[in-house]
Each structure stands twice: as C-alpha cells, then as structure tokens.
C-alpha angles and dihedrals in degrees: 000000000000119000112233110234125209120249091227148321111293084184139056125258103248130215089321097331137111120208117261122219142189125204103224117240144216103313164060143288133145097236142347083269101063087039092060092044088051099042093041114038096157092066113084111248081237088058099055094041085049092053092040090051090052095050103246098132119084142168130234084278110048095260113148110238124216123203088261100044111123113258117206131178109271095045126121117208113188127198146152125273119225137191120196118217093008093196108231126251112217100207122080134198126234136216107259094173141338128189127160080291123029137044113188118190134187108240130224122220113262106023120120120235091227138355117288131154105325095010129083123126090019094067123099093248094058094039091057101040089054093043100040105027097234106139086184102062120133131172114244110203125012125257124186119259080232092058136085121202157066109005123169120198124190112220095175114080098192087066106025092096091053083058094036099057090033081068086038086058096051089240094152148087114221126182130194137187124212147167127228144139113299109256102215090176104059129073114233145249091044131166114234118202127159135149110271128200142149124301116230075258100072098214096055125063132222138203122239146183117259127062120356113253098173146051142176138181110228119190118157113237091196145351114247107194099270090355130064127211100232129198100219107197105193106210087182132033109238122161103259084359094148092037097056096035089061097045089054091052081054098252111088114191108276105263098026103149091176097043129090085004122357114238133232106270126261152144127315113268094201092186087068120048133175104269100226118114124192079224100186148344132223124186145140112255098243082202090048114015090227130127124266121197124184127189127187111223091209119094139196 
C-alpha cells in the first residue's frame, strides 16, 4: 500500500518543527473535533479545543478548522504536535563540517536523531533547524538515542537521493568504539554474523538460527583492566546490531540497559551512557568522487 504524501505545507515550520498531518480514514465522526478525540486519546480534550481555538488546525488546503467543522475521508488535517514538561538533555552536538550539501554533527548520548513519543524539541534535527536555520534538513543514516558520534545530514534536496542511495548501497566505512568486558577466550580481530530479527518486544533484536543478515568486524584497540576498548566495523546496517552482536559474544557494551535483557524503563542516568561512539566515516562523494573522511572528537 502506497502512503499518501501531502502536496505541501499549509502551515508554517515552528520554532524547528514541521507540521505533522494525518489523511482521515473510513469512517465517521460528527466533527474534527470528535475525530481527534477518537484518533488521539492520549491528548487532553482541552488540549485539542486549545489548539483548534488558536487556529492550528488546518486542512490540505490551508482552511482553518474549527472543532465542528465536517470531517470526510480524503481530507488532510495538519497540526502541531506538542509535548508538555520535555525533559531537557544536557549534552549538546557540534558542527564538525557544512558545504551546499552536507551538513555532519557530532552527536551527544542520549539525544534522539528525530522526534518520536516523549521527544520533540530534545532531539538533534530540531536542535539544528532552530540553531542553524536549515528547514531541509534530513538525517541519512540512523544512530541510537543511546549513542554519541559521527551523523551526516543532507539539507539540499536536489542532491539528498544521490547520498541516500549512496547509504542504501553500503557505500560506506563506518567505525565504532565501544567498551565492553575483556574476552579472553576469544582470538581477535574476528568476524561476528548471525540472523537478526525482532524480539517479541518490538524495540529489542534477537539472534536466530537460519541465514546469516548481519555482520560485523570486532579488534580490540586496548586492554582496560576487566574491560577492553574495541573497534566494531559494521559491514550491514541492522537496528542494535552492534549492541546485540557484542552481548552474544558475552560482553554487552557497559551501560546497556536493552542487551543482554532490556530494563524497566526509567529515567536517563546521564552519568552513565551507553559506551559505544560512531568514531569516523569514510565514503566516496557520489557528486565528486572524491573521498570523505569523519571523525567524532568524543572518546570512551
């Protein structure tokens, strides 16, 4: 099934944030009001009617909708989302470089790529909209909330498929830290692959028997009393693919609160992040042909 895309933007970015929007579906309900109340039951009424009195709810079409106006399937009603008492992250990215095409940060622990359930204006993409003015920007590869590193962001869309695909194709070297309990008993470097797919909890993997889908280069950089610096080479892209690899090998990453068991949730301890760095990244520019090299100034 094909999503539906919207033609433009009826309303304005704010303060680092696009509009979101949702098509309505089969279905029906007396007024917009009624629709939001059933589609988002986690927002207050007072909340909706709020948003709808200050006319920040519009149609396709830029049409300011009121809590009675009729709702049909087709429509597209855009708004802003909104999250009450963001708790603050107190790390923050740098700049590492910028041209007409690229812009590469260095990202904090802790801070998500883009918003998603309890994070909106704490996440890197709304960060750097509000603090560098660039309304296109979109993330190119993934990086955990949990960890810091190399992150390269296109801002120019006439280009932005040329560097997507050029991700897509694996046209990339990518190299991690990480620390994690010495393994005496194994002979390095070695090369880890194993078949990854979801856990019964959706946001955690598991390893599995049948045909390999991931693998990843391990070599230990320096011994640390119990624990060992490694250098993880991702050959493939798998969600927690380092993460897991490591806690199969019997040394998950120090601060890993999903591998080998994923904790209760809880709050941050930011004295405490996950030690794993997206250290550097290598590529051939697919504009240029010339060769791109990133490196993170954090450490373990």
């Amino acid at each position: 099934m094909q999503v539906q895309s919207p033609p433009f933007l009826p309303l304005p970015v704010r303060d680092g944030i696009a509009p979101s929007y949702i098509w309505i579906p089969e279905g029906h309900w007396d007024n917009v009001f009624r629709f939001l109340q059933d589609h988002f039951p986690d927002v207050a009424a007072h909340t909706w009617q709020a948003r709808l009195d200050k006319h920040e709810i519009v149609d396709q079409h830029g049409k300011v909708l009121l809590a009675d106006s009729a709702v049909k399937r087709g429509m597209c009603i855009y708004y802003y989302r909104e999250i009450e008492n963001e708790t603050p992250i107190p790390y923050h990215e740098e700049i590492l470089f910028q041209d007409e095409h690229l812009l590469v940060v260095d990202k904090p622990h802790f801070l998500p790529v883009i918003p998603s359930g309890r994070f909106l204006q704490e996440t890197l993409l709304v960060r750097l909209k509000k603090n560098t003015g660039l309304m296109d920007l979109t993330p190119i590869h993934r990086l955990d909330r949990e960890t810091a590193g190399v992150m390269l962001f296109s801002h120019n869309p006439a280009t932005r498929g040329q560097y997507q695909s050029m991700f897509q194709r694996k046209n990339m070297a990518k190299t991690y830290l990480a620390v994690a309990k010495h393994l005496s008993e194994l002979s390095f470097p070695l090369r880890h692959c194993s078949r990854m797919e979801e856990a019964e909890k959706f946001f955690v993997m598991r390893e599995v028997n049948g045909i390999a889908n991931s693998e990843t280069l391990i070599d230990i950089k320096e011994r640390r009393g119990e624990n060992s610096l490694y250098q993880l080479q991702p050959v493939t892209g798998r969600k927690h693919q380092l993460r897991l690899h490591m806690s199969s090998l019997g040394a998950p990453i120090v601060n890993d609160a999903f591998y080998p068991v994923a904790l209760p949730c809880k709050a941050d301890d930011f004295s405490a992040p996950l030690q794993l760095l997206a250290k550097s990244i290598r590529f051939d520019d697919p504009l240029t042909g010339r060769e791109r090299y990133f490196e993170s100034r954090k450490s373990l």
